[in-house]
N, C-alpha and C positions, 0 to 999 in steps of 0.2 A: 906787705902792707895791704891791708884792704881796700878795697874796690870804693868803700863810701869816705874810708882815710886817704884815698889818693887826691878825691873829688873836691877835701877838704884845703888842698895846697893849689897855692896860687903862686904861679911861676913870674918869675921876672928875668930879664939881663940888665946886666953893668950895675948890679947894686952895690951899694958904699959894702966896704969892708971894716969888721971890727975897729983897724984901726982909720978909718978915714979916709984911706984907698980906693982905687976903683979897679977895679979889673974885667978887662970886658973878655966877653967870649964864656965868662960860666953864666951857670943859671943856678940863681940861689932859691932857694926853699921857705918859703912862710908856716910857719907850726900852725898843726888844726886845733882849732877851739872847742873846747866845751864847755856847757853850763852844767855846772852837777846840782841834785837836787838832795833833799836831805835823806833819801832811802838809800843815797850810794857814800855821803860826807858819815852819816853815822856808821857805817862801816869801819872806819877807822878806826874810829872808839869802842866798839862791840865787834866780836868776835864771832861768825857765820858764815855760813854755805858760799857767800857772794864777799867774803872779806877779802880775799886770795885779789881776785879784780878790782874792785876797792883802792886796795894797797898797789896794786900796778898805776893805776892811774896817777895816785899821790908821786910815786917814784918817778914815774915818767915824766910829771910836771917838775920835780927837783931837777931832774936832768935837764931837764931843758928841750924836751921832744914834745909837747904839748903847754899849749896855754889854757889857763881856767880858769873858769870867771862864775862869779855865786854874787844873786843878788844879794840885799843886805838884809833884808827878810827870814836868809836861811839862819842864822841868828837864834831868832825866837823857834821858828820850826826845831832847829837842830836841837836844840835846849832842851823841850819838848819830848822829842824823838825819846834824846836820850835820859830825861826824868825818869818817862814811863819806861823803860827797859829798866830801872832796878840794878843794883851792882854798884852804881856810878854816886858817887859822895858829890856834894854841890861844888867841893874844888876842881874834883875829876870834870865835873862839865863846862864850870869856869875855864879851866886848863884847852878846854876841845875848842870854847871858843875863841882862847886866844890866840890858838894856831889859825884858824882863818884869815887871823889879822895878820900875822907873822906871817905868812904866805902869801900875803898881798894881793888876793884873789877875789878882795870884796869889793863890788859896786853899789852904786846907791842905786835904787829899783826906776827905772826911765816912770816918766807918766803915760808915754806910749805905751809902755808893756805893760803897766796894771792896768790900764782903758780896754788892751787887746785880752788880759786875762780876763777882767769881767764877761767879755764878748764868748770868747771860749766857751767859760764855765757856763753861762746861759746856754750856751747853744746847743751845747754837749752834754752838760749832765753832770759837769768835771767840779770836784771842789777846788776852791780858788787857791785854795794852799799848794794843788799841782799846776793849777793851771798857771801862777805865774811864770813860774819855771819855762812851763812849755811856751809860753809866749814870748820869751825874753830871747829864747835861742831860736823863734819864729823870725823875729824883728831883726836878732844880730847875725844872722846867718850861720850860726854855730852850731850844734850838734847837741842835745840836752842826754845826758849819761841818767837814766834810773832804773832801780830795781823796780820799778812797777811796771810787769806783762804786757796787760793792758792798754797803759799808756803807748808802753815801745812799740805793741804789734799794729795800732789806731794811727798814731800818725810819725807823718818823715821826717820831723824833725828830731825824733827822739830814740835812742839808741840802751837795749836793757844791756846792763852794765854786765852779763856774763858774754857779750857778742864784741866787747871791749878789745882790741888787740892790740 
């Protein structure tokens, strides 16, 4: 595990057990969170360089090694993304988004976090379609996954999706 995925678990004792139990003396494990953004959710749907990681992520969240969480913006973004990539029949897109839903990994966007993305995007330069993302997982402590360089190498809360493990 990496060094920024260990930083992401927060240790407890005597935590309840699946079934209601307690057992004291271990120390149970909280999964790391991520916010994905739509340069790493379209990967699933298209097929590229960064799909490999992409597809890790989705699987790891199946399994149960990672939580993820996508505001509910990524929506329109994802839709978007994936129009303009071409290939994709309007069900094909339909379809992408109702896996979001089926995944249960949509929130509705805080008013905290678009007040902090406006602040961002002003400050920085950022269009606000990144900047929400990056704020959301500023505010929730979580770890933002994108294919965007940039973004990952600029600031700490966000992680380019090929440094993924």
């Amino acid at each position: 595990m990496s060094k920024d995925g260990l930083l992401r678990y927060i240790l407890y004792e005597n935590a309840a057990k699946a079934d209601g139990e307690y057992s004291s003396g271990y120390i149970y494990l909280i999964k790391p969170v991520y916010i994905l953004d739509p340069s790493v959710v379209s990967r699933w749907f298209i097929r590229d360089e960064v799909s490999g990681a992409a597809l890790k992520v989705r699987e790891d969240y199946v399994r149960g090694h990672i939580s993820l969480i996508v505001p509910d913006c990524i929506l329109f973004h994802l839709a978007d993304l994936l129009q303009k990539h071409g290939g994709l029949t309007g069900m094909d897109i339909a379809a992408a988004l109702k896996t979001m839903y089926d995944m249960h990994i949509i929130m509705p966007l805080r008013a905290q976090s678009a007040c902090r993305a406006v602040e961002m995007a002003v400050a920085d330069g950022l269009e606000m379609s990144k900047a929400v993302y990056l704020a959301e997982a500023e505010l929730s402590g979580a770890r933002l996954l994108t294919n965007d360089k940039e973004i990952a190498s600029k600031y700490y809360a966000a992680i380019h999706i090929s440094n993924y493990q």
